[in-house]
C-alpha positions as a Markdown table, in Angstrom:
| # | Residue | x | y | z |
|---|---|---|---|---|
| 1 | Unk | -11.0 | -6.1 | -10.8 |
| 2 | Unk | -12.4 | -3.8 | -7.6 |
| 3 | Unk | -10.5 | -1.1 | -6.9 |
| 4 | Unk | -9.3 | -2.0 | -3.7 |
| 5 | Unk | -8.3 | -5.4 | -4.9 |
| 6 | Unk | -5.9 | -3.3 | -7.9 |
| 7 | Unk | -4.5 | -1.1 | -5.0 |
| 8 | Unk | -4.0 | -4.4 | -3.2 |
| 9 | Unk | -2.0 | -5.6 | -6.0 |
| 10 | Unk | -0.2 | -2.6 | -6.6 |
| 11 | Unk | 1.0 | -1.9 | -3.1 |
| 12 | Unk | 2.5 | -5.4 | -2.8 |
| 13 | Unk | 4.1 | -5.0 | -6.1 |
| 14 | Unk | 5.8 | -1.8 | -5.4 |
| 15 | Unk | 7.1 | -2.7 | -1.0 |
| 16 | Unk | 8.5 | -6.0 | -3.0 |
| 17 | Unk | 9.9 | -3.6 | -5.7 |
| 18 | Unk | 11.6 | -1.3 | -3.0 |
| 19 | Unk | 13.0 | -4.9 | -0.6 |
| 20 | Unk | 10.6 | -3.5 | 2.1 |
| 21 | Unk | 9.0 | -5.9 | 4.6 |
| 22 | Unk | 5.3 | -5.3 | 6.1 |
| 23 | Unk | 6.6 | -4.5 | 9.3 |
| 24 | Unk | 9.3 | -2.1 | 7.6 |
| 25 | Unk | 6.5 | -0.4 | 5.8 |
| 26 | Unk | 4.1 | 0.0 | 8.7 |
| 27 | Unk | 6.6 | 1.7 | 10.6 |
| 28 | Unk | 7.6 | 4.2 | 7.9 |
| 29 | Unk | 3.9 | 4.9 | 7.1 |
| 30 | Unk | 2.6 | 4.8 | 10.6 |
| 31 | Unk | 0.7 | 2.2 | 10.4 |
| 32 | Unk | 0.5 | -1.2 | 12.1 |
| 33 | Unk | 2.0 | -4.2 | 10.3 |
| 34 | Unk | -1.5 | -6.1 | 10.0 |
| 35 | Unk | -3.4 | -2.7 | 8.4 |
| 36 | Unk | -0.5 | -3.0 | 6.0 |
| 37 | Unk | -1.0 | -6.7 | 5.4 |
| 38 | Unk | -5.0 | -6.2 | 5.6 |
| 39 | Unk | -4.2 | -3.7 | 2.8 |
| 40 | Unk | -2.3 | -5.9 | 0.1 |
| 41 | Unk | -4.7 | -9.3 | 0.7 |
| 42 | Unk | -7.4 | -6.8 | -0.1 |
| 43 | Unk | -9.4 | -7.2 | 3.1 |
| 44 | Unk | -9.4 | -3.6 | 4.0 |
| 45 | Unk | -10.7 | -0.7 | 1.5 |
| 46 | Unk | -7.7 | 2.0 | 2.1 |
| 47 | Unk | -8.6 | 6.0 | 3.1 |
| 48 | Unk | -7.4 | 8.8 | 1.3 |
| 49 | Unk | -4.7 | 9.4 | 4.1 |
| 50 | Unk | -3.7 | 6.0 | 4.5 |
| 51 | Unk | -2.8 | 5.8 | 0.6 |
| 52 | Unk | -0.6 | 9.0 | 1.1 |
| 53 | Unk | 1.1 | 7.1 | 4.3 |
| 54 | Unk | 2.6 | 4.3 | 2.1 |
| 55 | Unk | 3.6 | 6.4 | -0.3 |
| 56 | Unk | 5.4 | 8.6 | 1.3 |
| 57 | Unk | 6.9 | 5.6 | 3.7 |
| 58 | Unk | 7.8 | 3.9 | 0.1 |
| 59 | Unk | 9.5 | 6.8 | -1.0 |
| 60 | Unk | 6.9 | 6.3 | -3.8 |
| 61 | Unk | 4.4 | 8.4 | -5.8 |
| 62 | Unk | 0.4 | 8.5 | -5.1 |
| 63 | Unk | 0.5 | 7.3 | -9.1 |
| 64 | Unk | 2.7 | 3.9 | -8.5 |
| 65 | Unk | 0.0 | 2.7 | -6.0 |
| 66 | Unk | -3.2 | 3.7 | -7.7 |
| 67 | Unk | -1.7 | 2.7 | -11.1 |
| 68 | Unk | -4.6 | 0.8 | -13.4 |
| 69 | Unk | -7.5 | 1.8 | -10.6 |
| 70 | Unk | -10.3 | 3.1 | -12.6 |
């Protein structure tokens, strides 16, 4: 599995973990709803900052969303 398709995974897993919708998410990370949704179909390879933007807007660690990545 590519990277970004393991973050993918993992950020979907953890905003369904939490009961957080897309749009919910995007506005807690700054982020639009679609770069959110981009992000978790695995369409989009995330930045650096972005990854530390849904963290924080999960209330999450960097660790729970780049769990597995190699």
């Amino acid at each position: 599995m590519e990277p970004h398709q393991k973050f993918a995974e993992n950020l979907r897993a953890v905003r369904a973990d939490v009961g957080m919708s897309q749009e919910t998410l995007g506005a807690q990370a700054g982020l639009h709803r679609t770069e959110v949704s981009l992000l978790e179909r695995a369409e989009r390879d995330p930045r650096l900052a972005t990854i530390v933007k849904l963290a924080r807007g999960l209330g999450v660690s960097l660790d729970e969303l780049i769990d597995g990545i190699e």
